[in-house]
C-alpha positions in Angstrom: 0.0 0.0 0.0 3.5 2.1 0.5 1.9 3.7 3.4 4.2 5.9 5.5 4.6 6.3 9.3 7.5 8.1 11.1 10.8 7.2 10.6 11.4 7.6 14.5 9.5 4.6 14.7 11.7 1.9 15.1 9.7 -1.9 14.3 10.8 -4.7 16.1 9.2 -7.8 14.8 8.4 -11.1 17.3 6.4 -14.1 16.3 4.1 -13.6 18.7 3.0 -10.7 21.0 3.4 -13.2 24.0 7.1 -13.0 23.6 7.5 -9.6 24.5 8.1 -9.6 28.3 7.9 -6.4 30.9 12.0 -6.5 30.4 11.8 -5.9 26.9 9.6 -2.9 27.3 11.3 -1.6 30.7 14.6 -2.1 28.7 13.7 -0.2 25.8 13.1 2.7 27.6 15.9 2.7 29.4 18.1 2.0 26.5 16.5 5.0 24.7 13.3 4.8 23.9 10.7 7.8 24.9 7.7 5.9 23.7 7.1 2.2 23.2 4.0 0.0 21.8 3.4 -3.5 20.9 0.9 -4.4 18.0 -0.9 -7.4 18.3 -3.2 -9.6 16.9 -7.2 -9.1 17.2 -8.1 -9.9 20.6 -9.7 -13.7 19.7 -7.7 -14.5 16.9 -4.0 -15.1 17.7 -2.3 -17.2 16.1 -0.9 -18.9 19.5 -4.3 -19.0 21.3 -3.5 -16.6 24.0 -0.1 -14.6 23.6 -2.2 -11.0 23.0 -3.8 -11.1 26.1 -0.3 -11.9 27.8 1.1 -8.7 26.2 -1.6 -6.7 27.2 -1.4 -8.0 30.6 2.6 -7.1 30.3 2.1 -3.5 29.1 -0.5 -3.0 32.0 1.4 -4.1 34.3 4.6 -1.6 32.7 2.1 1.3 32.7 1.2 0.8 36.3 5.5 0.5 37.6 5.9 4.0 35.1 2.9 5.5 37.3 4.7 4.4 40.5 7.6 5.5 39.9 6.6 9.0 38.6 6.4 8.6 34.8 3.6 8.9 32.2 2.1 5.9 32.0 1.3 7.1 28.1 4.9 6.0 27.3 3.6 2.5 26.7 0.7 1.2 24.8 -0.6 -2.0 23.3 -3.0 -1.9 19.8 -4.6 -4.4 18.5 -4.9 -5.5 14.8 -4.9 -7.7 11.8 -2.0 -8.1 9.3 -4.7 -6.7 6.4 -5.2 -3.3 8.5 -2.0 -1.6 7.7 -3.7 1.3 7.3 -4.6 1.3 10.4 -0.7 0.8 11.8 0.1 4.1 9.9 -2.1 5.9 11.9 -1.2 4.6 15.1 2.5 5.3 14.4 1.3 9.1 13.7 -1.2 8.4 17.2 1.7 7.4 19.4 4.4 9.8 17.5 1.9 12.7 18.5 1.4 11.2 22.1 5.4 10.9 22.9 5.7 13.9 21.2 3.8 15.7 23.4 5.0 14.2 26.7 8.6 15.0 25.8 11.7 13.4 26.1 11.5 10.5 28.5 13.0 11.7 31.9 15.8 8.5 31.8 16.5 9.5 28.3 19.9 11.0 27.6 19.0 11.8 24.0 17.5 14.6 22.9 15.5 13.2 19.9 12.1 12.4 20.5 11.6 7.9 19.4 8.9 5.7 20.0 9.5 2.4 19.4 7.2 -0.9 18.5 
């Protein structure tokens, strides 16, 4: 569809949702990141029965540490759709681009660039 989303999106791809721990996200942010989501399968329909519902679970569980510990719980987010809606992905990149944007630089970032990363 050569559909564009921000180039400070950076796409790391996993076979499943599932894999991605609370480390991986925790870690990104600490290595960097100001912003980080995970794209998943339709709720119902993945591919390994329950791993979407596992990452959501994950990045809930992130969002609640970063509100804790005195960050925006906005840096991390979880979407969920199909391979056909990349469309759709586009303007979740631009969403989340806006939304890190607009918290600013993540306070244990040492860059100054603004990143969010999937």
């Amino acid at each position: 569809m050569r559909l564009s989303y921000p180039p400070e999106i950076k796409v790391i791809q996993v076979p499943c949702t599932g894999r991605v721990d609370i480390i991986h996200l925790l870690n990104a942010l600490e290595n960097g990141a100001d912003g980080v989501y995970v794209a998943g399968c339709l709720e119902g329909e993945c591919h390994y029965r329950t791993g979407n519902l596992k990452a959501r679970k994950r990045v809930a569980y992130v969002q609640k540490v970063l509100a804790e510990i005195g960050m925006e719980p906005d840096r991390v987010a979880m979407f969920n759709l199909s391979s056909a809606q990349g469309k759709r992905f586009a303007e979740i990149a631009d969403e989340i681009t806006a939304r890190i944007v607009a918290l600013g630089p993540s306070p244990v970032n040492k860059r100054s660039k603004t990143h969010a990363t999937v």
